[in-house]
C-alpha positions in Angstrom: 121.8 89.3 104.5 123.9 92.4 104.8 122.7 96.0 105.6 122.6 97.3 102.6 121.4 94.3 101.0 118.7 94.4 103.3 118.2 98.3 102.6 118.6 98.0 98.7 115.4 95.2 99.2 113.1 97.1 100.8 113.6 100.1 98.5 113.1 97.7 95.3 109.8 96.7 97.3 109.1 100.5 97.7 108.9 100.9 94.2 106.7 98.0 93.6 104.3 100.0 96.6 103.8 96.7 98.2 103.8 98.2 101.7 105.1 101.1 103.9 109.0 101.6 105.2 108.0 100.5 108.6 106.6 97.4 107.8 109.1 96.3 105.3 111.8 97.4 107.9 110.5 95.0 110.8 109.5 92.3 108.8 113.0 92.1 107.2 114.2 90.1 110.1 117.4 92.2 110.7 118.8 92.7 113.8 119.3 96.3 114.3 116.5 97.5 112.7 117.0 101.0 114.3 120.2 101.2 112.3 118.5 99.8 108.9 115.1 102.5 109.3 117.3 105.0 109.3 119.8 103.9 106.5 116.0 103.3 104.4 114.5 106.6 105.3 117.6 108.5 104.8 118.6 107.0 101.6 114.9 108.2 100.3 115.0 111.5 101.4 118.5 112.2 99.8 117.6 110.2 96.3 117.0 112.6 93.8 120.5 114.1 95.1 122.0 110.8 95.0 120.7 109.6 91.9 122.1 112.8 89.8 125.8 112.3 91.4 125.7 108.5 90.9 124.9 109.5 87.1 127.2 112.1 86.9 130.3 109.4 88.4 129.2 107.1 85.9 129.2 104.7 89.1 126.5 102.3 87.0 128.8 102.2 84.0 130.7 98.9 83.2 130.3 95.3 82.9 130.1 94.7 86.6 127.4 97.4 87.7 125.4 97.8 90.6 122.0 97.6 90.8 120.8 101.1 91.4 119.2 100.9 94.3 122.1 99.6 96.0 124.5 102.1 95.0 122.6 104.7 96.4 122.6 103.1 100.2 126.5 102.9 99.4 126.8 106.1 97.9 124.2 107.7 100.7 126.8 106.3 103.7 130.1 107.3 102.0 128.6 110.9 101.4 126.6 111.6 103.9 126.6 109.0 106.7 128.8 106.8 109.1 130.7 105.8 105.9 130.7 102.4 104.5 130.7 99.7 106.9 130.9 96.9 104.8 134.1 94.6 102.8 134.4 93.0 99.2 133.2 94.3 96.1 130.9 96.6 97.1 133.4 98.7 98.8 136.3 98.3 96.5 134.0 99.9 93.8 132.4 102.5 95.6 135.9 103.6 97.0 137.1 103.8 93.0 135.0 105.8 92.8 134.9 108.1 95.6 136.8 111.4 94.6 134.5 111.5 91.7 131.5 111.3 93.6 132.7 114.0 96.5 133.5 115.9 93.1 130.4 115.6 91.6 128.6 116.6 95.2 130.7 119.8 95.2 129.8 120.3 91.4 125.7 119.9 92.3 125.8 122.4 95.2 127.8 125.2 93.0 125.2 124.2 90.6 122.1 124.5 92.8 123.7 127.6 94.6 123.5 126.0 98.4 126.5 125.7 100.7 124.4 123.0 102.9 123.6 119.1 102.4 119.9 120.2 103.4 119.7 123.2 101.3 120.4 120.7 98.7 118.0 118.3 99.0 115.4 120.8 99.4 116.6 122.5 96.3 116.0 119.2 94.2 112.3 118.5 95.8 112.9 116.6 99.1 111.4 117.2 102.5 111.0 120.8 102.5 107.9 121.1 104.5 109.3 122.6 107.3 112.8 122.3 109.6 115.0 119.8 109.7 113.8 117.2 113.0 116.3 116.9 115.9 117.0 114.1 117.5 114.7 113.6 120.5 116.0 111.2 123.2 114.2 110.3 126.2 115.9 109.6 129.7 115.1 106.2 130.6 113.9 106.8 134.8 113.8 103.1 135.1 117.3 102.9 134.9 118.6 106.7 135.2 118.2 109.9 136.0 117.8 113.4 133.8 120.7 114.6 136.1 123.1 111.6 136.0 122.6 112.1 131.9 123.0 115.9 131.7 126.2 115.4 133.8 127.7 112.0 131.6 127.4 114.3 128.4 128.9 117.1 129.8 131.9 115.0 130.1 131.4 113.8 126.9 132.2 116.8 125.7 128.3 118.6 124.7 127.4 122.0 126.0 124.3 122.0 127.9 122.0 124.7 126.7 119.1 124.6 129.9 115.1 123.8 128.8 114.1 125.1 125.9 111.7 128.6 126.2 110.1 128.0 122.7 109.4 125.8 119.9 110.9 128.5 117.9 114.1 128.5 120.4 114.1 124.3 119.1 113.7 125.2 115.4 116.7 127.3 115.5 118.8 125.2 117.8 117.5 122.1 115.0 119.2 124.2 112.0 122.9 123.6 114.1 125.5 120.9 114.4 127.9 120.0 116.3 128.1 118.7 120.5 125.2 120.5 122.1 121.9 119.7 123.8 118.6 121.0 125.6 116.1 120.0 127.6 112.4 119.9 125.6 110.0 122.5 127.3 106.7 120.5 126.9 107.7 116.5 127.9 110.1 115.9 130.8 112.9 113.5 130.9 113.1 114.4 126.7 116.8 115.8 125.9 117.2 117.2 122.3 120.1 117.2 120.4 121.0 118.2 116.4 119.8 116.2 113.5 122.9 114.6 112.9 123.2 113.4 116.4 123.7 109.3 116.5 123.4 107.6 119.7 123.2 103.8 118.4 126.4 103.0 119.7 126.8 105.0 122.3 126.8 102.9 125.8 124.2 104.5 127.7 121.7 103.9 124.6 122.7 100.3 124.2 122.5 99.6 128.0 119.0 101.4 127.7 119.4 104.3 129.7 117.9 106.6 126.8 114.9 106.2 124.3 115.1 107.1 121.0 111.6 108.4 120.9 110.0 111.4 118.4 108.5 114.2 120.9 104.7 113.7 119.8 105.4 109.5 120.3 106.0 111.0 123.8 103.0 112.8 124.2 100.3 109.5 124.7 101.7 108.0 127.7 102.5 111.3 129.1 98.8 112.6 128.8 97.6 109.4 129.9 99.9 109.8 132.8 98.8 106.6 135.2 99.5 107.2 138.8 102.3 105.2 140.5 101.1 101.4 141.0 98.3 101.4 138.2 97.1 98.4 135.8 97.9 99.9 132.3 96.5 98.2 129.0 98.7 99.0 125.9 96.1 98.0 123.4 98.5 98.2 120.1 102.1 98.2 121.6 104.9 96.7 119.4 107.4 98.0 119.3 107.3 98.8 122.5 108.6 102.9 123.0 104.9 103.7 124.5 104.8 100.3 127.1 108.5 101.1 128.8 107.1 104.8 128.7 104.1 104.2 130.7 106.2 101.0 132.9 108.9 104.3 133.7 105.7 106.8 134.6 104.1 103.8 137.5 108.0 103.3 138.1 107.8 99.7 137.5 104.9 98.7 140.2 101.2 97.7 139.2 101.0 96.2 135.6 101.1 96.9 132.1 99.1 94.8 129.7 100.4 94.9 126.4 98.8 93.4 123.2 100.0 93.2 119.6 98.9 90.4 116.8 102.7 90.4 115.1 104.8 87.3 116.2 108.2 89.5 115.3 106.9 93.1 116.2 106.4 91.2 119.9 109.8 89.9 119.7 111.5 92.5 119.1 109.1 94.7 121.5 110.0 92.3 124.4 114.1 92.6 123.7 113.6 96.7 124.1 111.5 96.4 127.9 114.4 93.8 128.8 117.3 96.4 128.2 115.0 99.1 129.5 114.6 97.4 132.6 110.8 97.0 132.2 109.4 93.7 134.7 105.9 94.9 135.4 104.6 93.9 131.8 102.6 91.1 130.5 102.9 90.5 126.9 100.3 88.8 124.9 100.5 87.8 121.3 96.8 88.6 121.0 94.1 90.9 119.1 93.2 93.1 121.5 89.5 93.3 120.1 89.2 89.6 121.8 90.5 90.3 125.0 86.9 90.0 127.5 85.9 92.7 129.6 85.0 90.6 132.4 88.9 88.6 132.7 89.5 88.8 136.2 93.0 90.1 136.0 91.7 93.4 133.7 88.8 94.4 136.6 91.7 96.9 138.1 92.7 98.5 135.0 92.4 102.3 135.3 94.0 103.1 132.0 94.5 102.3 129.0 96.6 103.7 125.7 95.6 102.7 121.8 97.3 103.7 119.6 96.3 101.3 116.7 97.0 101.1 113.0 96.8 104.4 110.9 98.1 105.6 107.7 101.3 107.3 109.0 100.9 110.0 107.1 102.2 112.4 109.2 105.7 110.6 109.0 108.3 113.1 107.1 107.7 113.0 103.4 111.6 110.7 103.3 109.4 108.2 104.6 106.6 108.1 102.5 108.1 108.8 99.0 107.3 105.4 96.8 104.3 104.8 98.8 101.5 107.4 98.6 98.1 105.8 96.9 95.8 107.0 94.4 92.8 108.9 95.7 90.4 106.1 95.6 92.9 103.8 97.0 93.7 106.4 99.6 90.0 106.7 100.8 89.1 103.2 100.9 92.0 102.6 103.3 91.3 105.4 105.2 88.0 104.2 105.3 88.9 101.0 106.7 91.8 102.0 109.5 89.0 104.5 110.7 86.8 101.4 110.9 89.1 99.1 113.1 90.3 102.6 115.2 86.5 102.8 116.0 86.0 99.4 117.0 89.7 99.6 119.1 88.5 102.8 120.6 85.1 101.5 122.0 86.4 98.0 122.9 88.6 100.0 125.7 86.1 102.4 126.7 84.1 99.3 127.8 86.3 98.4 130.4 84.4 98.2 133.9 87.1 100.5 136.1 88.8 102.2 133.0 89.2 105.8 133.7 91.0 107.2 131.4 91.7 106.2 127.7 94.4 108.0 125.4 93.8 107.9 121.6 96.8 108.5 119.4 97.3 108.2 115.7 100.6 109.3 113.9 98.3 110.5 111.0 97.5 113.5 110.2 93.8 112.9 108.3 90.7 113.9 110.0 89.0 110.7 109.5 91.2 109.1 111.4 91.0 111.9 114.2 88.2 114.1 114.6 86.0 111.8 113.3 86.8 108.8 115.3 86.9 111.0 118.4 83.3 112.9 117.6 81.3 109.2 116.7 83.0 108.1 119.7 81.4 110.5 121.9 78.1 110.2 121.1 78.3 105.9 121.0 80.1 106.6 124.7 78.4 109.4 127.0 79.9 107.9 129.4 83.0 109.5 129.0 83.8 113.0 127.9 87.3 114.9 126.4 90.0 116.0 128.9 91.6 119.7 128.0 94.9 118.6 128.4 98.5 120.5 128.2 97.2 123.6 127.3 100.6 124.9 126.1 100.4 123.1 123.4 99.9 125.3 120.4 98.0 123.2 117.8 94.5 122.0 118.6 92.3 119.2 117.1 90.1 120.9 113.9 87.1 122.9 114.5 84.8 119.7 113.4 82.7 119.4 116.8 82.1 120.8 120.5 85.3 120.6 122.6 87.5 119.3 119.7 89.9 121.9 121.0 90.6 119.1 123.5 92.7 117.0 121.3 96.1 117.9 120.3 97.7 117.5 116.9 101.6 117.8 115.8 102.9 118.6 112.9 106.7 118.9 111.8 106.3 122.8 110.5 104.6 123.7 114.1 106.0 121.8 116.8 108.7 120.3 115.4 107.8 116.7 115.4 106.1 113.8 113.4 102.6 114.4 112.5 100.4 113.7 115.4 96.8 113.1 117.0 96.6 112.7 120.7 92.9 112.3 122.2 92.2 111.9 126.4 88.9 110.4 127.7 87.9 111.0 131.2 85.1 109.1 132.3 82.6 110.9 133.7 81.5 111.4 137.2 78.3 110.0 138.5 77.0 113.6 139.1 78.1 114.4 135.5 76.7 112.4 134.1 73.0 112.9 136.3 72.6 116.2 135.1 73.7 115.8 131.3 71.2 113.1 130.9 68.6 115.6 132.9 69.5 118.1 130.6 68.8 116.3 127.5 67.6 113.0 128.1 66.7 112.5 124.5 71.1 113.5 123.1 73.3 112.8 125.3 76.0 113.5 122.7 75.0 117.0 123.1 75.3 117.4 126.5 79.3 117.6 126.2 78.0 121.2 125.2 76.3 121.9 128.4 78.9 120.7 131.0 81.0 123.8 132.4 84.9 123.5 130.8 86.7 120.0 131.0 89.4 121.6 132.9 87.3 121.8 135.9 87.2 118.4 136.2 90.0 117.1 135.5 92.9 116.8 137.7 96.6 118.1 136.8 97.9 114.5 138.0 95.8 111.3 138.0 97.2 110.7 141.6 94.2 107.9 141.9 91.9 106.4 140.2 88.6 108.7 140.0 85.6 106.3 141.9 82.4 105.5 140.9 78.9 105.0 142.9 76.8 102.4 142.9 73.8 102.4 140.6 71.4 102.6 143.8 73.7 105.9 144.8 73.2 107.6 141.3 68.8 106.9 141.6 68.9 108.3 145.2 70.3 111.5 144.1 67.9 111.9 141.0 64.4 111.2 143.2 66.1 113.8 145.0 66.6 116.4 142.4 63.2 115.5 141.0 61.5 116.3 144.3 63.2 119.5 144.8 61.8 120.6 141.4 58.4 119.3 142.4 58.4 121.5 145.4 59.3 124.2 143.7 56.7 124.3 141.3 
């Protein structure tokens, strides 16, 4: 099946809501499904436009019409893409028509008084929510460097602007076109470039030197930030951005883990780490809910990343047009992803040498945030909240003690997808002592008494924070217990 017959499907399923653009996307079994998400996402966010030219051309007129749906993936590429890239009928028609269409797209921006393809989607009630997105691409260090890619795009003809100073400096430079680029200020090894940018055929993306990768997608492995050498668990990790991520950060040595339940997500996840050089994975077809604790090959793992299911509602409206729920559907679903987030959550928080744990959701609900993150405090004293990046300008919601912690991401305030990024830091033995002395009966509210997270943790997980023996730990409280005696 072609692209655009491929693209013209899922949007018929779109409108029947049977499931998100995503799923329909990888399920399709198309090759390059890169190329078909963004024909699918596109194609929604320009439809309104698209569907008042393709009326206006009288395209749908005639004994041989197109389906709609189709004509506006046609019409989409021949206005405002890569132009068609098909043969036949399809193009023959479309072509016919195609001074009448650019005439009718001239006609609708007099009309709407905008001089800009964006301006006029926004003026006919597409994403206008905040700045356009640029594209973010991420240099590949298993592979290449952020030099060696600076330099081949210089002679490729881009202007290199230097890091960016601002997220306000990325909003304007989002707003141009044309052959420039910066460096992001918050992630390194992240290069942005103009909305328009496409790198699917250029050669250093298709030999995998760079990433496509959204900034906030970034922001999970790069918090979790394993040191050089470290067992890694990707607990959700099709398709597979996050795992080469994380394989670039330990540079290839130690071992990443990764776990997802569908066949063709895996599939396609293991053909990405082969071009990006990835060799220090393990891929398992598996739930990771079932994998045991006590597996002798997961006693070394220090870290771990979930990033399970959510709603992905904080993907750009263009991607969720055609699918939003009713308000009782909404909740009940929300009610079960923040179920199986919980369970994810506390499965990996169980593991015996597990240090750190990073909990990410591209959603933008607080069930699935805050309140995963709160109940999982108090089931896990254990571990506590990291204050990490604290550049970042949005926090997690005011909903419990030290939710200033997480990070959130949205498109109007950094520039990004909607995001939810959590750190857990296991405590330290001597933590973890005096919270329980200090309220043996709560321990969830000890994360109030403990002096700030930054203090204990580290700007780079160089090693793997130890633990004492149990024996250690009761030394040290007879201690403190006879001190007070003595006291008194």
């Amino acid at each position: 099946m072609s692209l655009y017959q491929t693209a013209a499907g899922i949007l018929d399923r779109l409108q029947r809501k049977e499931a998100a653009v995503k799923s329909l996307v990888y399920d399709s079994g198309f090759k390059n499904v890169r190329q078909l998400y963004a024909l699918v996402c596109e194609t929604l966010r320009y439809s309104s436009v698209m569907e008042e030219i393709i009326s206006s051309a009288e395209l749908l007129r005639g004994p041989k019409k197109l389906p709609m749906n189709l004509a506006k993936v046609l019409v989409y590429d021949l206005l405002f893409g890569k132009g068609l890239q098909c043969g036949g009928r399809w193009k023959s028609t479309i072509l016919a028509h195609r001074a009448r269409l650019q005439a009718e797209l001239a006609k609708l921006k007099v009309k709407r008084k905008v001089s800009s393809n964006q301006d006029l989607v926004t003026s006919m009630g597409g994403s206008s929510d905040g700045p356009a997105l640029p594209r973010y691409v991420r240099v590949n260090t298993l592979k290449t460097s952020m030099d060696d890619v600076i330099t081949y795009f210089k002679r490729q003809g881009y202007t290199y602007l230097g890091k960016a100073r601002s997220i306000e400096e990325l909003v304007d430079f989002a707003r141009k076109s044309g052959k420039s680029f910066l460096q992001d200020l918050h992630v390194p090894n992240l290069l942005v470039f103009p909305p328009s940018t496409d790198f699917h055929k250029d050669s250093l993306y298709t030999a995998g030197h760079l990433i496509l990768q959204d900034k906030a997608s970034c922001l999970p492995a790069l918090l979790l930030d394993p040191p050089v050498g470290a067992c890694v668990i990707d607990a959700c990790a099709a398709p597979g951005n996050k795992t080469s991520q994380l394989a670039a950060i330990i540079q290839n040595k130690g071992k990443v883990f990764a776990f997802d339940l569908d066949t063709k997500r895996l599939a396609t996840m293991s053909t990405l780490l082969l071009r990006a050089g990835v060799t220090c994975q393990e891929l398992a077809n598996q739930d990771f809910l079932t994998v045991k604790h006590c597996e002798s090959k997961y006693q070394k793992v220090s870290h771990i990343l979930v990033d399970p299911s959510c709603s992905g509602s904080g993907m750009p409206d263009r991607m969720r047009v055609l699918t939003h729920e009713a308000g009782s559907e909404q909740e009940e679903r929300l009610q079960a992803l923040s179920a199986f987030q919980r369970r994810a959550l506390s499965h990996a928080l169980k593991f015996p040498s597990v240090q750190f744990v990073v909990y990410s959701t591209c959603s933008i609900h607080q069930q699935e945030n805050e309140d995963v993150v709160k109940d999982i405090l108090e089931q896990h004293p254990d571990f506590r909240l990291a204050n990490v990046l604290p550049s970042w300008p949005v926090r997690g919601l005011s909903t419990f003690p030290g939710s200033e912690c997480c990070l959130r991401a949205t498109l109007s305030e950094t520039l990004t997808n909607g995001f939810f990024v959590a750190l857990f830091q296991r405590r330290s033995p001597e933590e973890k002592s005096i919270s329980e002395e200090l309220h043996p009966m709560n321990a969830s509210d000890a994360e109030k008494e403990i002096s700030n997270p930054s203090q204990v943790q580290s700007k780079r997980k160089s090693e793997c924070i130890g633990q004492d023996s149990s024996s250690s730990t009761k030394k040290k409280r007879k201690k403190r217990k006879k001190c007070k005696t003595e006291q008194s």
